[in-house]
C-alpha positions in Angstrom: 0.0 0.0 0.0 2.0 3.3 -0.6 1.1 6.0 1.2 0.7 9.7 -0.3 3.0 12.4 1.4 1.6 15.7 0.9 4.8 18.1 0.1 4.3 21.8 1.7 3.7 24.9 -0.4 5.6 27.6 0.1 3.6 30.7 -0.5 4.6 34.3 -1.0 4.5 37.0 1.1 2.4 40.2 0.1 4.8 43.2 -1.1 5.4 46.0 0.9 4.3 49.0 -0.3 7.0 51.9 -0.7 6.0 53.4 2.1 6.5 50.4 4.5 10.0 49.7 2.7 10.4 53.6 3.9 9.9 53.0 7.4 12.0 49.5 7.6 14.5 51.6 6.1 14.9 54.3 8.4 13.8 52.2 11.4 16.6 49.8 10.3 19.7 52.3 10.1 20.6 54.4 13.6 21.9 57.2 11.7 18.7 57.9 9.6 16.4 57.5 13.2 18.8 60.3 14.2 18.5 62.1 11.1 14.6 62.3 11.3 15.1 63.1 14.4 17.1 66.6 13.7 14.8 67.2 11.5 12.4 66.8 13.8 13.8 69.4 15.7 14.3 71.8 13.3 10.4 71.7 12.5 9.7 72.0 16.1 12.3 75.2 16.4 11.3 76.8 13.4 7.5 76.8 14.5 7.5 77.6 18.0 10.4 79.8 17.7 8.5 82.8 19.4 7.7 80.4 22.5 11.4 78.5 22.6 14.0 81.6 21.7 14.9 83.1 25.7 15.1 86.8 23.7 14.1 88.7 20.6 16.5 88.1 17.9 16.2 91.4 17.3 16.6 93.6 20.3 20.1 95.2 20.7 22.3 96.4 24.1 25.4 98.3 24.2 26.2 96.9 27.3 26.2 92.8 26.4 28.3 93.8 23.2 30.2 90.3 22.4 29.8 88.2 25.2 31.2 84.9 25.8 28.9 82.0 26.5 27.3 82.1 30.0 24.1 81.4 31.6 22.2 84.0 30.7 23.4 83.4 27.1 24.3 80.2 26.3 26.1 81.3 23.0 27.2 85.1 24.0 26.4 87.8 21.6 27.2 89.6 18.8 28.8 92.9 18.2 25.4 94.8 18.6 24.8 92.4 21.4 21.5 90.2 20.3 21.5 86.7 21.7 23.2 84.5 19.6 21.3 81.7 20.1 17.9 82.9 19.9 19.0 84.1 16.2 19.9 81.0 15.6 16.3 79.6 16.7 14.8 82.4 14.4 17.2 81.7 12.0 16.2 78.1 11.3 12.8 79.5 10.3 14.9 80.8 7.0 16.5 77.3 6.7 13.4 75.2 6.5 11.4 77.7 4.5 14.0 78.2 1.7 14.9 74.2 1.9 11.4 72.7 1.2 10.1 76.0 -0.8 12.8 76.4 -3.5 13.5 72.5 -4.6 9.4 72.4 -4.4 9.2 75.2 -7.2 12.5 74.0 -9.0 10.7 70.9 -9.1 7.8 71.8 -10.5 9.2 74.0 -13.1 12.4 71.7 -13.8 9.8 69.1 -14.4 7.5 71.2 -16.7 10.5 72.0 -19.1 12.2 68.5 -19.0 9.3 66.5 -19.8 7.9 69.0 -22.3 11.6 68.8 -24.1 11.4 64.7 -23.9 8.0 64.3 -25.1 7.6 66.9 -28.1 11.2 66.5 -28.9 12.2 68.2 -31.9 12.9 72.0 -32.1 11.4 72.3 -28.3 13.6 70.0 -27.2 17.1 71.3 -28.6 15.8 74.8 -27.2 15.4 73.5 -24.0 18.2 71.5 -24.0 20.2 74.3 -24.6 19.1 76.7 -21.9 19.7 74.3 -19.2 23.0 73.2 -20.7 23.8 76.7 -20.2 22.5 77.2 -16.9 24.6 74.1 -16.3 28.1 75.3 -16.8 28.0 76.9 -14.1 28.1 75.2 -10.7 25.0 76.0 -8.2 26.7 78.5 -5.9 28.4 80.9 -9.0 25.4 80.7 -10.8 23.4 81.5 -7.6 25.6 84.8 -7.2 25.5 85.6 -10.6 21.7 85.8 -9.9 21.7 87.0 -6.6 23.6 90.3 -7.7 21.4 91.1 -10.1 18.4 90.8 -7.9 19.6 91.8 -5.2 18.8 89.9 -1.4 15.1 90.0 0.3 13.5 86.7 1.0 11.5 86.2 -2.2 14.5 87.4 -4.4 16.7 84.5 -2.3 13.7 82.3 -3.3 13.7 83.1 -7.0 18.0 82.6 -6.8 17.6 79.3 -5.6 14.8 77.9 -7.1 16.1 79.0 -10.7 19.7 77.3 -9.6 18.3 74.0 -9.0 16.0 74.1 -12.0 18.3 72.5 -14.8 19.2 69.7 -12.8 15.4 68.9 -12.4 14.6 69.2 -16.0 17.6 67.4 -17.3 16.4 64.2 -15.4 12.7 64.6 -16.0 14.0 64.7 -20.0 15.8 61.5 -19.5 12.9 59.7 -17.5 10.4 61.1 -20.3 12.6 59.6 -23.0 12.6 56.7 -21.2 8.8 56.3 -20.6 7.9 57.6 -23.9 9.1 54.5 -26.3 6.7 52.2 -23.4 4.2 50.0 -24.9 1.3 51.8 -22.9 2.5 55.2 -24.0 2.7 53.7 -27.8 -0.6 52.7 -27.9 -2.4 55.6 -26.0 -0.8 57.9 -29.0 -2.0 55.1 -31.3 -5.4 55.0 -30.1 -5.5 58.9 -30.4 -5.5 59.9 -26.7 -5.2 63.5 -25.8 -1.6 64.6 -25.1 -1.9 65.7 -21.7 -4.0 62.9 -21.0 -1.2 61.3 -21.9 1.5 63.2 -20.0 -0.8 63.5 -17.3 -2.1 59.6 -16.6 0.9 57.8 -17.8 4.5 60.1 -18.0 4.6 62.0 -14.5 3.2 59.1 -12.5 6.0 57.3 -14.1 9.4 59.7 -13.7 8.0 61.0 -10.1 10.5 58.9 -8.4 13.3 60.3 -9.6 12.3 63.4 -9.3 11.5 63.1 -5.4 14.5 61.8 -4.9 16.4 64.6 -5.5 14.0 66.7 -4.5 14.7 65.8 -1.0 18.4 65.8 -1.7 18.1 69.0 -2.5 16.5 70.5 0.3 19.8 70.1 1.9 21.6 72.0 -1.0 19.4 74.7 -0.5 19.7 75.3 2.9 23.6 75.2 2.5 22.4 77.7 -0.4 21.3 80.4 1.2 23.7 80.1 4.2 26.5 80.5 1.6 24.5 83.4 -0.1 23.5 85.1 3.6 27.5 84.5 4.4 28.3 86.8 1.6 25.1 89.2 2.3 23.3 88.6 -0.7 20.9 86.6 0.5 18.6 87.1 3.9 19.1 91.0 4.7 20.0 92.3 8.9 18.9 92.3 10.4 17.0 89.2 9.8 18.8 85.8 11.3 20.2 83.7 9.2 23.1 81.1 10.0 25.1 82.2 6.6 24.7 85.9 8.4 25.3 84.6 12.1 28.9 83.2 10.8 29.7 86.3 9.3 28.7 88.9 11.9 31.1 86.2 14.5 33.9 87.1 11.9 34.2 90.4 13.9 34.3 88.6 17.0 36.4 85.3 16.3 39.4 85.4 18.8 37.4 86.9 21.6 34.2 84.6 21.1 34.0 81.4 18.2 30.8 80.7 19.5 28.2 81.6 17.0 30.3 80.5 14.3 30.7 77.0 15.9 27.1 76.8 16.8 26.0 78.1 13.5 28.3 76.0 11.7 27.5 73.0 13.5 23.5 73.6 12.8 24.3 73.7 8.9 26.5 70.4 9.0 24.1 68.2 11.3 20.5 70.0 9.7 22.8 69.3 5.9 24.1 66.0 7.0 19.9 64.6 8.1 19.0 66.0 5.2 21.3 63.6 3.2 20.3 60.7 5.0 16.6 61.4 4.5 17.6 62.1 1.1 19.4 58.4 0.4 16.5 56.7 2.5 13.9 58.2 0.3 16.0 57.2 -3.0 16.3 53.3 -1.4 12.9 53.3 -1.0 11.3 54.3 -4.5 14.5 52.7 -6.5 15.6 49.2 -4.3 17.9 48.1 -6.6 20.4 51.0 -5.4 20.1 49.5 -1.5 22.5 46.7 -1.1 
């Protein structure tokens, strides 16, 4: 008599969605929990910086002109006196505003141009091309001062600087990811079957090169803060006597021998705030794209 022996089957487990690969991601590596964290921080600094900040960032004495670090200043002060370190709270209002705003309208408009160069091709495309191949040769920060001069500082004006700085870069990779999507079987036939070109663009191109494009989005929020701390540095960008961390750094300049603290506590900001940023940044892109993760 032979006997049957029932062999088990092995069945799959569901997918994870991106967003669940996301969070194993950044639960799974101790320097991107700490990098959320920061940036945690910065969120909860930059809103309730009124209620946090000891002092107004604003208010001047002649008789607490560059002071060292001490209790009732934990960072001293600067040449007109302020407290250092409740400019550097106010300050970090300018840092998250300009690094989620400018990428955010780079993006959009990077992504306009790139993927109304890939699609139409043709004459569009070699003008485009060519504008952001200009715009191109010169790296971020020169072409940022270029700008900036002309302009002139002010927080829209820093805005507009940034935001048309990081725009080639977005519209070069939309292009490529248009390219890309445009020779797909589903995009074939939709033209084939006579769909309406931004029903096209709309229902099957973005969807399609939005990864990417998030990616460096988020990579570049960090660029921009480090942006405008360059451009505030070299006061063309956010105008005393307005806090900034670029401006913070230069006014300690004055002070450098007698007190290095707000240039070390602004400089450390920028690196960690930069640094979180990244991490976010490579996260994010491990997430939407898992064949770069290892």
């Amino acid at each position: 008599m032979t006997t049957i022996t029932e062999t088990p089957v092995e069945t799959l487990a569901p997918e994870q969605s991106r967003l669940q690969v996301l969070r194993g991601i950044i639960l799974g590596r101790p320097g991107t929990i700490v990098a959320v964290v920061i940036i945690g921080l910065l969120c909860l600094l930059a809103l309730f910086a009124p209620i946090i900040a000891p002092y107004d960032p604003l208010t001047q004495s002649m008789l607490k002109i560059n002071r060292g670090p001490t209790w009732e200043n934990w960072l001293g002060t600067d040449q007109f006196g302020r407290d250092v370190l409740s400019r550097m709270i106010y300050g970090s209002r300018n840092s998250l505003i300009f690094g989620l705003t400018s990428p955010f309208c780079a993006a959009i408009i990077g992504t306009t141009l790139g993927v109304i160069a890939g699609y139409f091709g043709g004459v569009v495309d070699r003008i485009i091309s060519r504008v952001v191949d200009l715009l191109l040769a010169f790296p971020e920060l020169l072409l940022a001062i270029m700008i900036a001069a002309v302009l002139g500082g002010g927080f829209w004006n820093v805005i507009v600087v940034i935001t048309i700085a990081f725009v080639p870069g977005f519209a070069r990779v939309a292009r490529a990811q248009t390219l890309a999507v445009k020779q797909e079987p589903y995009v074939e036939a939709a033209i084939s079957l006579g769909v309406r070109t931004h029903s096209i663009i709309f229902r099957h191109v973005l969807p399609n090169i939005m990864a990417p494009i998030v990616v460096l989005m988020m990579l570049w929020v960090a660029s921009a803060i480090r942006l405008e701390a360059s451009l505030s540095f070299l006061a063309i960008g956010t105008q005393p006597p307005n806090p900034s961390w670029g401006n913070i750094i230069r006014d300690g300049l004055n002070n450098i021998f007698g007190s290095p603290w707000p240039i070390i506590g602004a400089g450390a900001a920028i690196t960690l705030v930069v640094l979180s940023f990244n991490l976010v940044g490579d996260a994010v892109r491990d997430a939407l794209d898992p064949s770069t993760s290892e």
